[in-house]
N, C-alpha and C positions, 0 to 999 in steps of 0.2 A: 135405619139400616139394620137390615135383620143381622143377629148375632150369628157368627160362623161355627158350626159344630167343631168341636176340641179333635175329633177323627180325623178331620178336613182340612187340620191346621199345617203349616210347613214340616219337612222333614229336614233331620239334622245331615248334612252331607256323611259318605262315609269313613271320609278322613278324619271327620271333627272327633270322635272320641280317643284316635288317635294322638290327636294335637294336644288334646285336654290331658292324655296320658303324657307324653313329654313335657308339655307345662307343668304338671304337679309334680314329676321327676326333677326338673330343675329348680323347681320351690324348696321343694322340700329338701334337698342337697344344700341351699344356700340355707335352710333354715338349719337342719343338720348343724352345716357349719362353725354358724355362731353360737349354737349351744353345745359344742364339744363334738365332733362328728363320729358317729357308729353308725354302723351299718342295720341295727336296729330300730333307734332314731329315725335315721332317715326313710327306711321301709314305713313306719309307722307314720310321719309327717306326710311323707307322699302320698299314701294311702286316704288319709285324711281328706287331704284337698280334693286328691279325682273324686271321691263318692260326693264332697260338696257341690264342686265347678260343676262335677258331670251331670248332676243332676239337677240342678241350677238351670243350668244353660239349657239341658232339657225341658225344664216346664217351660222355660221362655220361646224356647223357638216351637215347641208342637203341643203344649198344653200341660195342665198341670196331673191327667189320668196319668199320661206319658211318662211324665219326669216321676212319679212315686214309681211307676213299675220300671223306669230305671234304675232308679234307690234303690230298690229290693233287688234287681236283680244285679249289679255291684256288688252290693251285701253279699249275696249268697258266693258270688265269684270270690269274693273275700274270704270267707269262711271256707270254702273250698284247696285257695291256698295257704291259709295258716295251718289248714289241716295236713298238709301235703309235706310242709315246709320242716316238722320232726322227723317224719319218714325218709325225706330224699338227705335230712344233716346223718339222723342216723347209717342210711346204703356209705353215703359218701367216705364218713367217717372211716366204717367198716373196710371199704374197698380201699383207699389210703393207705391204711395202717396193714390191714389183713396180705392184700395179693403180693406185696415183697415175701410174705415168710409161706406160701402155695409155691411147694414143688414137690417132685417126686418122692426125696429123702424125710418132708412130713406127713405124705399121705403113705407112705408106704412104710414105716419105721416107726417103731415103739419109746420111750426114754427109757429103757432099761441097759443100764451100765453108763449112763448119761450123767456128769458129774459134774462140778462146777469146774475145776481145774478143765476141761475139756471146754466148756464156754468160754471161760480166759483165757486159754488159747485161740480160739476161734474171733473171739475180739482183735486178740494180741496180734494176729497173720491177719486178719481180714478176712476170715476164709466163712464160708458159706454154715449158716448153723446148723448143728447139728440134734437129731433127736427129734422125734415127730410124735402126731397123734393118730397115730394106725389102731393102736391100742382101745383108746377113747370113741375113736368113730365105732371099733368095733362092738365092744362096748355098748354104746348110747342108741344099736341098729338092734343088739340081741335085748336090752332090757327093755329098748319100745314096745320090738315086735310082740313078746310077751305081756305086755301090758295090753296091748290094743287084742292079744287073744283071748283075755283072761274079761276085759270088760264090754268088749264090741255086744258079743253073745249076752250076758247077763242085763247089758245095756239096751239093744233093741228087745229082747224077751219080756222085760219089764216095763220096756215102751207098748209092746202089742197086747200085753193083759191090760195096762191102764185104760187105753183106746178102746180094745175091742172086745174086753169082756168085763172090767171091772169098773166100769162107769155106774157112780152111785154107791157102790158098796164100801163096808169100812175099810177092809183092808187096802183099796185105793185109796183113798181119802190118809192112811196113814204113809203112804210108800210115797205119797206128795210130798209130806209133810216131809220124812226124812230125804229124802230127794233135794228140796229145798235145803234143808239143814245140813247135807254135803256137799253141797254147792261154793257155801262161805267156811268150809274148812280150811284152814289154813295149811299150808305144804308140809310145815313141818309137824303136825299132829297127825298127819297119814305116814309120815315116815316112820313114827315114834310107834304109830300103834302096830304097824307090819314089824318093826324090829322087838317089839313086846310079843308080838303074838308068836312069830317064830323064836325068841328068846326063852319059851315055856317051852318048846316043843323041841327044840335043838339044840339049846344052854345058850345063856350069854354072849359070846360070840360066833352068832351064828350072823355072818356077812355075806352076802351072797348079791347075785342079779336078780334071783327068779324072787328075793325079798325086796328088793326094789323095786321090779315088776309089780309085785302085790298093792304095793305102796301109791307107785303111779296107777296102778289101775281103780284106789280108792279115789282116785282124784279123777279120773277119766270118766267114771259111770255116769255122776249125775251129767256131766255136759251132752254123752250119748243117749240118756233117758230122755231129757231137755228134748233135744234137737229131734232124736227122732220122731217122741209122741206128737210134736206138732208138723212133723211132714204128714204121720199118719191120720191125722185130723184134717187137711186141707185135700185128703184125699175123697171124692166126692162119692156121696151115698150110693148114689145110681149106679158106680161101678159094684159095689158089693151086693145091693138088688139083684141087677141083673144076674151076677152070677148065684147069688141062690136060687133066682127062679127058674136058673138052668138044671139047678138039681146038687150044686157043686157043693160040698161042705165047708162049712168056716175054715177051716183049718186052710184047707186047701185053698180057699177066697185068697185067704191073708197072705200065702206063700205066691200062689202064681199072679194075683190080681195089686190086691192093695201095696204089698211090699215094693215090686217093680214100677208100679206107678210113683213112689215114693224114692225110690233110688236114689235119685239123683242127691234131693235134699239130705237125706240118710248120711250118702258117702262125706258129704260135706261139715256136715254136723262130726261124723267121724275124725277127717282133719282138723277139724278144728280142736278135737277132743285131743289129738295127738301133738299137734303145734302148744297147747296148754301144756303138756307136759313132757315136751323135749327137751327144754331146758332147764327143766326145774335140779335144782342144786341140794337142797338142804337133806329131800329126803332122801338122795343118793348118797350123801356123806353119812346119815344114821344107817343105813340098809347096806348100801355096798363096798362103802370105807373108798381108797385110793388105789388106786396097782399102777406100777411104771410099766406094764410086762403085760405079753397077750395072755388074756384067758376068753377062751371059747365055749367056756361050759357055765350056763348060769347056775349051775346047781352047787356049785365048788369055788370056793376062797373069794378076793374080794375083786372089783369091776370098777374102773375106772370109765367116765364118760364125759361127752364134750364140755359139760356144764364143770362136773369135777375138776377135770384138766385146766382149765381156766383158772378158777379157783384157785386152783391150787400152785396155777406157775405165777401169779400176781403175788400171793400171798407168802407166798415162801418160795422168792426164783430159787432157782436149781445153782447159782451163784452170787451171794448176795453182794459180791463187788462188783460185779459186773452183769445187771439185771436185763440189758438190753435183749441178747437171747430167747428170753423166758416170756418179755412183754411182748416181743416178736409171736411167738407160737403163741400166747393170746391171744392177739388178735386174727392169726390166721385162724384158730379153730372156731373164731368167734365167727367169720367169715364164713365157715363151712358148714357152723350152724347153721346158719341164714339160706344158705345154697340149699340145705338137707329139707329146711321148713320148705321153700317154692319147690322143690322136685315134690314133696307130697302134696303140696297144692295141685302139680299140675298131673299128679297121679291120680287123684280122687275125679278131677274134671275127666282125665279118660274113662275112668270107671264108670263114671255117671254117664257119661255119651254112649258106653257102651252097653249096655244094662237099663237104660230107660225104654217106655216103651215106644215102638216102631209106631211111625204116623200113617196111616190110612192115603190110600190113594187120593 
């Protein structure tokens, strides 16, 4: 009897991985069970059995090619949800805890004149808390913006000399090097060094935004040299060919040709460079200190922002008998962080749809 090709063999109905999935839920629950039941456990046991059963039963009913690229691809669905599974605890957490203390009176209001005696009231009546992060957003929007001004520029400029003119030479080969070596700088050593350097220039306590600025913007470059030099490397020869054998010069190449072809990845590498350091905490506490009160001018006294704000109501509520308040605006600013990071996600993805280049008929 000729042997039947393993392609040719049965298929599994499309219920059966269904069933095999409720079978190893109800396994692994009774197993759960008798060893102490969590919700961990049990994810874990269940987990177990389907990639077994499922692929078991797979080699047996349509061969043994089958049932391995079932395995693997279980696995990989696996992996996919453990990976998921930090992100969707941390939203959940966030939106739990955060959207009770989202209202008008913390997006619109500062904590200046905000006391603890006023929190213990607000317990003691039940009445709506009071005191916001007007301040802090405003804040953590002026010290960005100047961060991403101060390094965007110095960051793609030293992306398009490594790429397009300084291939091979030392002084590329050195601006790698430290490029790399600011990469693994730690947060609070670029805090340290902007409040050093404006600390000679403006005495000891010189606290500001636009030195915080400076700070995150030491943090920002290498991820914007990173990111952009290798958009501008995937950018294909023939577009820079072509336009020099129209006559066009580098410069010009790089601005109207290579740059726009590269956009899209560019802007993205940019939020990513901004998401790295909109939360950063340590070097706004050496650079911009704490403010309960709006300041508009980064050039003048100290800046309060989302990260700080945090910090700082955890650490020292605003009433330490009655902290409820203060974890409250916590977790809503933490929320609002969160909101601030996806609106520049999905600002950067407009940018890039609008600004790459137009497709051919």
């Amino acid at each position: 009897m000729r042997k039947r090709n393993s392609l040719a063999k049965g298929k599994l109905p499309k219920w059966a991985i269904w069933a095999i999935a409720a079978g190893s839920i109800i396994i692994g629950a009774a197993i759960s069970t008798l060893t102490g039941f969590s919700v961990a456990a049990f994810a874990i046991y269940s987990a177990i059995i389907f990639l077994i059963a499922a692929s078991v039963i797979t080699t047996v009913v349509e061969g043994k090619r089958r049932g391995k690229n079932a395995m693997w691809t279980y696995l990989i669905y696996a992996a996919f949800i453990v990976a998921l599974i930090p992100l969707a605890s941390v939203l959940y957490t966030v939106l739990q805890k955060g959207l009770p203390g989202i209202n008008s009176h913390f997006l619109f209001s500062s904590m200046n004149g905000v006391t603890g005696a006023i929190d213990n009231q607000t317990v003691a009546n039940g009445e709506p808390v009071i005191g916001g992060a007007y301040h802090a957003v405003i804040g953590t929007l002026l010290i960005t913006l100047w961060a991403t001004l101060i390094s965007v520029p110095v960051g793609m400029l030293t992306a398009v000399y490594l790429v397009e003119y300084g291939q091979g030479k030392a002084l590329s080969k050195a601006i790698t090097f430290f490029v790399d070596v600011m990469t693994g700088i730690p947060s609070i050593v670029a805090g340290l060094f902007a409040a050093a350097f404006f600390g000679m220039i403006l005495g000891p306590n010189a606290r500001m935004g636009i030195v915080a600025a400076v700070a995150l913007s030491v943090l920002m470059i290498p991820t914007v040299v990173r990111s952009t030099e290798e958009m501008l490397k995937i950018v294909p020869n023939e577009l820079r060919e072509a336009s020099f054998a129209l006559g066009v010069r580098r410069w010009r190449t790089i601005l109207k040709v290579v740059i726009p072809t590269a956009i899209s990845g560019i802007a993205s590498g940019v939020t990513l460079a901004i998401a790295r350091v909109i939360g950063e905490t340590a070097p706004i506490l050496v650079t911009a200190g704490i403010a309960s009160q709006i300041n508009m001018n980064v050039f003048a006294n100290w800046m309060s922002t989302l990260p700080t704000f945090i910090y700082y109501q955890i650490l020292t509520p605003t009433s330490p008998t009655n902290i409820d308040p203060s974890v409250q605006r916590a977790w809503a600013a933490a929320l609002l962080l969160i909101l601030m990071v996806m609106a520049l996600n999905l600002i950067a993805r407009l940018v890039a749809s609008i600004f790459a280049p137009k497709k051919g008929r």
